[in-house]
N, C-alpha and C positions, 0 to 999 in steps of 0.2 A: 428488475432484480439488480442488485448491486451487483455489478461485478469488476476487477480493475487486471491489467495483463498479467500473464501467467507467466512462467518461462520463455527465456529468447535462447535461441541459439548462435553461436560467434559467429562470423563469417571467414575468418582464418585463423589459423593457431600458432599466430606469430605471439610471441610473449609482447608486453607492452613493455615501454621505457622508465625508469625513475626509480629504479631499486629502492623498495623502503627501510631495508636491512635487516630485519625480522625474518627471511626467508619468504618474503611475499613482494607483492610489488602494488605500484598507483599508477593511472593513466587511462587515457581514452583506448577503447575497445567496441569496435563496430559489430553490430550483429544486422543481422536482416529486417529484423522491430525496431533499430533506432541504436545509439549510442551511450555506452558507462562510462561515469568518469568516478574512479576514486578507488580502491581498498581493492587490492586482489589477491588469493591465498597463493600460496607455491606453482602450484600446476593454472595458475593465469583465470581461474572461478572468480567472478566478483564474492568478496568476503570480508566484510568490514562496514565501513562508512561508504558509502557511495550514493551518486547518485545517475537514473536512467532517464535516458531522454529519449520518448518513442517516437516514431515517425508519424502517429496520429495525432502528437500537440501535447498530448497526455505527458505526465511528468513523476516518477519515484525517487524521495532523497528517504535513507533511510540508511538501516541497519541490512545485512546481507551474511546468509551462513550459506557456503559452499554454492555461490550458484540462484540460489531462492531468498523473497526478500522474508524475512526473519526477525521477531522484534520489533520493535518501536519504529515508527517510520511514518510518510504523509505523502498522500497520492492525490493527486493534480492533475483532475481529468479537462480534457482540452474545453468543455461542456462549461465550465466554470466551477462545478461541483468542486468538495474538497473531501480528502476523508481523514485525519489524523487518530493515530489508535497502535493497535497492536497489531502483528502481522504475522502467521504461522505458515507453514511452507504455501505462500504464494500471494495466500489469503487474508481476508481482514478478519481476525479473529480474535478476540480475548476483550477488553475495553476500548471502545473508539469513540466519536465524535463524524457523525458522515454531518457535509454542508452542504446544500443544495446552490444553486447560482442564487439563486430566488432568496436566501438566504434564511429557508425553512432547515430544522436540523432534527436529527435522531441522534443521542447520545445515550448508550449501555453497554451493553455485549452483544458482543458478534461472534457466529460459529460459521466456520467452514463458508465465509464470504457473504453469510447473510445477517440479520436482524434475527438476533435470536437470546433470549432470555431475560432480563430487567434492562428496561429502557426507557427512554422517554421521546415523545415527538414532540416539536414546537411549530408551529405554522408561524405566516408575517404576521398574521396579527396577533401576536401571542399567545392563541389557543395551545396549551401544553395538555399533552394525552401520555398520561403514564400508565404502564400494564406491563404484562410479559407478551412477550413476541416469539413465533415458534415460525422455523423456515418464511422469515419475514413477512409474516401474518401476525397481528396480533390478535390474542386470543384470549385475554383480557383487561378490560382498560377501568382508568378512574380519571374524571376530569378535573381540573383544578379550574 
């Protein structure tokens, strides 16, 4: 199952440095999962541009509402994998592009972190398998 990190939590609630003058701030911030660097709303949430560096190699630059990554963004599992897409509270959800190391890819929609609705797989050696996909099963396909 696809799945890519969820929520971190800070490890103190020291504000960070570098006033962005918006009423927010930028800067590194430690959590217990790994380190942010970029965009942070008033009360010190990553919120904006940023990006997360976790302590399993794994990598999120992207978009951030309140805390959760939010929006447009692109996850960098330490695996080689890739995932660039949409991103709803946490999740890869909406349009994405998932890349395998192997350099096989599923590109459509994604719901609530998985392969879910008009999509397409591509193997190495260019076998493309289009169908709809339901909780990251597909459950009908058409070959090309």
């Amino acid at each position: 199952e696809l799945q890519c990190a969820g929520a971190e939590r800070r490890m103190n609630n020291s504000p960070p440095s570098s006033p962005r003058g918006d009423g927010g701030n930028s800067g590194s911030t430690k959590f217990a999962s790994g380190t942010y660097k970029g965009e942070l709303d008033e009360i010190s949430e990553r919120h904006g541009k940023g990006t997360f560096f976790y302590n399993t190699g794994d990598r999120y630059e992207g978009q951030w509402v309140h805390g959760v990554k939010q929006g447009s963004g692109s996850y960098y599992y330490a695996t080689g994998d890739v995932y660039k897409g949409d991103f709803h509270h946490d999740r890869m959800h909406g349009q994405g592009k998932f890349t395998t190391q192997s350099q096989e890819f599923y590109e459509g929609e994604f719901s609530d972190g998985r392969r879910h609705g008009q999509g397409q797989w591509r193997t190495r050696d260019g076998k493309t398998v289009e169908g709809t996909w339901w909780r990251n099963k597909r459950v009908e396909m058409v070959s090309m």
